[in-house]
C-alpha positions as CSV (number, residue, x, y, z in Angstrom):
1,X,-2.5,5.5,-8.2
2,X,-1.8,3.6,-4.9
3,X,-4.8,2.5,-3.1
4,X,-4.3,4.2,-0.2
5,X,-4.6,7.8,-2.2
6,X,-7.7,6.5,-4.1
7,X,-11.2,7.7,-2.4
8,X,-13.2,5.7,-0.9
9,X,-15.7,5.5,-3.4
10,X,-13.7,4.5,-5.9
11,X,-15.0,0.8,-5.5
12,X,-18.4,1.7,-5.7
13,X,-20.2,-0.2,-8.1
14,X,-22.7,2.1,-10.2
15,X,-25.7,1.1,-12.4
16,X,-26.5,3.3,-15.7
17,X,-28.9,4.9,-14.2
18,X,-26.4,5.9,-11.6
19,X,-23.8,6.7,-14.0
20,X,-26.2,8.9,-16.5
21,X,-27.0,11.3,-13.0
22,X,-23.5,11.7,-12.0
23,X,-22.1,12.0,-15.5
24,X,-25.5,14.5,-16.5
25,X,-25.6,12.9,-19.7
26,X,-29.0,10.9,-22.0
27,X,-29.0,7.2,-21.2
28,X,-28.6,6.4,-24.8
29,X,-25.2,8.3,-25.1
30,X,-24.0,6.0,-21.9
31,X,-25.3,2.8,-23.3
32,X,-24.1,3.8,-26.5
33,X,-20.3,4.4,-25.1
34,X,-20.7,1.0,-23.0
35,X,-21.5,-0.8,-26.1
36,X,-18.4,0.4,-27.9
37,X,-16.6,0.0,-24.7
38,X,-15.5,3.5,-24.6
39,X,-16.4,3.6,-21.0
40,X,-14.6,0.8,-18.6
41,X,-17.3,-1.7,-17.9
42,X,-18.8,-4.9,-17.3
43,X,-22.0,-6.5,-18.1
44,X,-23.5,-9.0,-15.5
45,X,-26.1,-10.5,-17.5
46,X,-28.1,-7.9,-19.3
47,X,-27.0,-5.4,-17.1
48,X,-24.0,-3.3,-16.9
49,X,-22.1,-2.4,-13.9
50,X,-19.8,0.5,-13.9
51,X,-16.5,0.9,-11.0
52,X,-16.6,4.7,-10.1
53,X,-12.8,4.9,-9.7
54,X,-12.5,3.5,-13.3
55,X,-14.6,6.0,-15.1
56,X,-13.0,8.8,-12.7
57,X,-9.4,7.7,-14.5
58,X,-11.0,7.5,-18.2
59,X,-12.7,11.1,-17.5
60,X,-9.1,12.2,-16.5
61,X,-7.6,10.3,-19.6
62,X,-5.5,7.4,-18.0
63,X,-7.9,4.5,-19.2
């Protein structure tokens, strides 16, 4: 998708907590599908940090 169609917010960076309240599932089921990378991530440290517009493309199937 060209980056002037994406929304804004697509390069918002989102914590788990984050990510478990939009995606209104248990923070074990997201750490679990971080771990096995099921969800696009990155881990800084011992924490993960999550790209909005990426999980918005593996939600719609493209990732």
């Amino acid at each position: 998708m060209p980056s002037s169609s994406r929304p804004a917010d697509d390069d918002e960076v989102l914590t788990v907590d984050e990510l478990v309240s939009w995606l209104r599932l248990s923070e074990s089921t997201v750490l679990k599908l971080l771990s096995e990378r099921a969800i696009p991530a990155r881990k800084v440290g011992h924490q993960w940090r999550i790209r909005r517009g990426r999980v918005r493309d593996w939600l719609d199937g493209h990732e």
